[in-house]
C-alpha positions as CSV (number, residue, x, y, z in Angstrom):
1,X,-3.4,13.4,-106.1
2,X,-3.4,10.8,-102.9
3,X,-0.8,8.4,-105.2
4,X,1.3,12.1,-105.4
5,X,1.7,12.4,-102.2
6,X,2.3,9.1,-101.3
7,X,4.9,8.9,-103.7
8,X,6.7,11.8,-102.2
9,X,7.1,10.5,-99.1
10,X,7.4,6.7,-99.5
11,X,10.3,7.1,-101.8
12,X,12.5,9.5,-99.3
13,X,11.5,7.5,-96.4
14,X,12.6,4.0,-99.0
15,X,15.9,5.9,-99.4
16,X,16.7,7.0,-95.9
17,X,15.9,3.3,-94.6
18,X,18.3,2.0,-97.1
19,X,21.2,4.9,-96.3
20,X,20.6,3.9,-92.5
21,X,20.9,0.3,-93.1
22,X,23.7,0.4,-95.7
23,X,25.3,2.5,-93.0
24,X,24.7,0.0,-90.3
25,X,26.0,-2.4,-92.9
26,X,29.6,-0.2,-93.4
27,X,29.5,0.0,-89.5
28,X,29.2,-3.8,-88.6
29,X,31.4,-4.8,-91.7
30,X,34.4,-2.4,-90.3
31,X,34.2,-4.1,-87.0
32,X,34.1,-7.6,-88.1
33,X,36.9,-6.9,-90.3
34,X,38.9,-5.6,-87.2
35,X,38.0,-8.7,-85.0
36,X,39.6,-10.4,-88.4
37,X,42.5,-8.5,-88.0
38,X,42.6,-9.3,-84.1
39,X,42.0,-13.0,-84.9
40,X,45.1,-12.7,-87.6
41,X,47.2,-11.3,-84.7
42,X,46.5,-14.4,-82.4
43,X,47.6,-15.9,-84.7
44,X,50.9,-14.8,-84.5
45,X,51.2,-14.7,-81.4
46,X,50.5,-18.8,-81.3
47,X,53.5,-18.8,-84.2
48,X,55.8,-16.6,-81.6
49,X,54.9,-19.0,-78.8
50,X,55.8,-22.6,-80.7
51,X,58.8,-20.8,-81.6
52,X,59.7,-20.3,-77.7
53,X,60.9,-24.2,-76.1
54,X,58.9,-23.9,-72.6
55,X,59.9,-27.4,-71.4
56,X,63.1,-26.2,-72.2
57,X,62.7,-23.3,-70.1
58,X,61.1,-25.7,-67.3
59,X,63.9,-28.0,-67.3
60,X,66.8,-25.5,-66.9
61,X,65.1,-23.6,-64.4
62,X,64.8,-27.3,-62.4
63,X,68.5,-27.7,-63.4
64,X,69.7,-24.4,-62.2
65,X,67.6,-24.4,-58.9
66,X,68.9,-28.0,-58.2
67,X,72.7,-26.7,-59.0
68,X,71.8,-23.5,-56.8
69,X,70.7,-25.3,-53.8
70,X,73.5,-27.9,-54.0
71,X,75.7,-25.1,-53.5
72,X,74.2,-23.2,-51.3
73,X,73.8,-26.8,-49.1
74,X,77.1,-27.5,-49.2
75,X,79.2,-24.1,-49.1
76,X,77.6,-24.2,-45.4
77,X,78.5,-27.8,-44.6
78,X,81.9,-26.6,-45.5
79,X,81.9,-23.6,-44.2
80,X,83.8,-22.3,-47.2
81,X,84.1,-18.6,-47.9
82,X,83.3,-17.5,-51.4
83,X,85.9,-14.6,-53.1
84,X,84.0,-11.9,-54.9
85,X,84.4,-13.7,-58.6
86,X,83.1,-16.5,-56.9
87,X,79.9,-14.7,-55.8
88,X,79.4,-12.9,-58.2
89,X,79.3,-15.9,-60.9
90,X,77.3,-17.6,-58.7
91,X,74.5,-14.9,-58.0
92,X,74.6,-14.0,-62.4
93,X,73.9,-17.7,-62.2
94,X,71.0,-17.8,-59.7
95,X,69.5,-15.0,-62.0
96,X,68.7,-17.8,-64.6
97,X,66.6,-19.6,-62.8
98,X,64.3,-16.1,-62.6
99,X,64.7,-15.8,-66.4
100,X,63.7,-19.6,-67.0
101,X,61.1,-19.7,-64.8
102,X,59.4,-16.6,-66.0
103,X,59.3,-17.7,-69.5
104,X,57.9,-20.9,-68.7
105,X,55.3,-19.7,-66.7
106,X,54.8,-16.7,-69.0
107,X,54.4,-19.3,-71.9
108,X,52.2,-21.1,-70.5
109,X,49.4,-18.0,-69.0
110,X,50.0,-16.4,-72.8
111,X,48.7,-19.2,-74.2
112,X,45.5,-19.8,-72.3
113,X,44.8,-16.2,-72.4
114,X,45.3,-16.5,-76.1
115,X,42.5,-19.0,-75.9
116,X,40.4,-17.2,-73.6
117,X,40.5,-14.0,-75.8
118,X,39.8,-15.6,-79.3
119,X,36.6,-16.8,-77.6
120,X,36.1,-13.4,-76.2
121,X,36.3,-12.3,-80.1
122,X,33.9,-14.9,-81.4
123,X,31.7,-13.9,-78.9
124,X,31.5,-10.3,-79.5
125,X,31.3,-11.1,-83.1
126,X,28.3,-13.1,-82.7
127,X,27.0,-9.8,-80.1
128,X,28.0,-7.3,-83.4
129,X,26.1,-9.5,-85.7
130,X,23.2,-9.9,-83.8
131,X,23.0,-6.2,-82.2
132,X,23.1,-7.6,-78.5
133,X,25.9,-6.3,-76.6
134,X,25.0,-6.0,-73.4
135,X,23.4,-2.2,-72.4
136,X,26.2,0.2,-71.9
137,X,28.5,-1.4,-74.2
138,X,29.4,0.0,-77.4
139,X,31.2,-2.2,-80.3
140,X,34.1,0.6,-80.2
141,X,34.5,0.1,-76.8
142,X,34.8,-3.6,-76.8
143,X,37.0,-3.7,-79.9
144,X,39.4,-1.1,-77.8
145,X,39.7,-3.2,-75.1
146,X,40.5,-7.0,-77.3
147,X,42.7,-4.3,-79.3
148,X,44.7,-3.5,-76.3
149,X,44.3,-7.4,-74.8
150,X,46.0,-8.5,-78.2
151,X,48.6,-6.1,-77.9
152,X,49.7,-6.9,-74.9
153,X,49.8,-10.8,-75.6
154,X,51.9,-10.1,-78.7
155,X,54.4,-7.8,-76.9
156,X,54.9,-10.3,-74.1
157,X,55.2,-13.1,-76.6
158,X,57.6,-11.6,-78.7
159,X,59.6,-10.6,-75.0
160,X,59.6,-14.3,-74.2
161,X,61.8,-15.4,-77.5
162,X,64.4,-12.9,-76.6
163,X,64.3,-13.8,-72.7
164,X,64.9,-17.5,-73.4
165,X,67.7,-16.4,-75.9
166,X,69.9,-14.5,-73.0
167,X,68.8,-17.1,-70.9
168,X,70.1,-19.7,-72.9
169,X,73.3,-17.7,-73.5
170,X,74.2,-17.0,-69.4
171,X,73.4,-20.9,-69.2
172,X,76.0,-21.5,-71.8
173,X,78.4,-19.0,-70.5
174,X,78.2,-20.0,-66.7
175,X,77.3,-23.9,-66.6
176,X,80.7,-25.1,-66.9
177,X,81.8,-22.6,-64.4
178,X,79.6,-24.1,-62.2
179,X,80.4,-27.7,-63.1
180,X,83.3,-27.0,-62.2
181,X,82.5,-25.4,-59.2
182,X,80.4,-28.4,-57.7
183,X,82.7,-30.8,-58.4
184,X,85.5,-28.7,-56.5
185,X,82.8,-28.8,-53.9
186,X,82.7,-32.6,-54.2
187,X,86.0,-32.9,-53.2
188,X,86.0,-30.4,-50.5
189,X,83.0,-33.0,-49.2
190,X,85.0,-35.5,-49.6
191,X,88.4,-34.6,-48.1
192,X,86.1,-34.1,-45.1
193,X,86.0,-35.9,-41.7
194,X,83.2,-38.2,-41.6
């Protein structure tokens, strides 16, 4: 009768452990797959950022603030007044150097975020595996948050190839404008009294 009864409740309580642990099992297996998926994404967003010339970005935002100030130098020397075409080329212009620099720097802080959060993943990977995220934090919650980190680095990286692209484009458009214009300056500068 003993072995009955011990039958009776060794065998639920065998089940139940197994149901909570297969469960657990389920649990950890959907979040590590997610952190996969997350991992997947950076991945992308490394692809997005090769395809995205930063130096190129550097250089022209050098070349435009260089071009800029040259202008800007030597329009006062002359004490030249500019007509509105003139202006307003000038100050389209100007905007370049905004859209370079932005997508240099924005290159460059996507990238070592991109590093910072795949380590961020392994590390709450290891914290899932091992049941040890720190008290308060739920796996959910941190997933959320790498979730929305992720996002946000693929949405600004995917930004940055179109900003360089109408960057590129003005610079295109509106460099031999001001070619043009400098060397006009030139020989205003030179026609001058020394």
């Amino acid at each position: 009768m003993m072995k009955s009864n011990f039958k009776k409740h060794i065998v639920p309580a065998i089940v139940t452990t197994f149901f909570l642990v297969s469960c657990f099992g389920e649990k950890n297996q959907k979040q590590l797959d997610e952190i996969k998926d997350l991992r997947a994404k950076l991945t992308e967003v490394d692809s997005m950022l090769k395809g995205v010339d930063a130096e190129y970005a550097e250089s022209k935002a050098a070349e435009v603030k260089n071009n800029a100030q040259f202008i800007q130098f030597n329009i006062q020397k002359i004490g030249d007044t500019l007509d509105f075409q003139t202006a307003l080329f000038l100050d389209t212009y100007h905007t370049l150097l905004r859209s370079f620099e932005t997508v240099a720097e924005s290159h460059d802080k996507i990238s070592e975020t991109v590093d910072s959060t795949r380590n961020g993943l392994d590390d709450l990977e290891h914290d899932i595996r091992e049941n040890s995220l720190a008290e308060g934090l739920t796996p959910e919650g941190c997933l959320e948050r790498e979730q929305e980190q992720v996002n946000y680095l693929y949405d600004n990286a995917k930004q940055l190839r179109s900003m360089l692209d109408k960057a590129k484009a003005g610079d295109d458009t509106l460099t031999p404008k001001v070619n043009q214009y400098m060397t006009d300056l030139k020989v205003k500068l030179s026609a001058m009294p020394q």
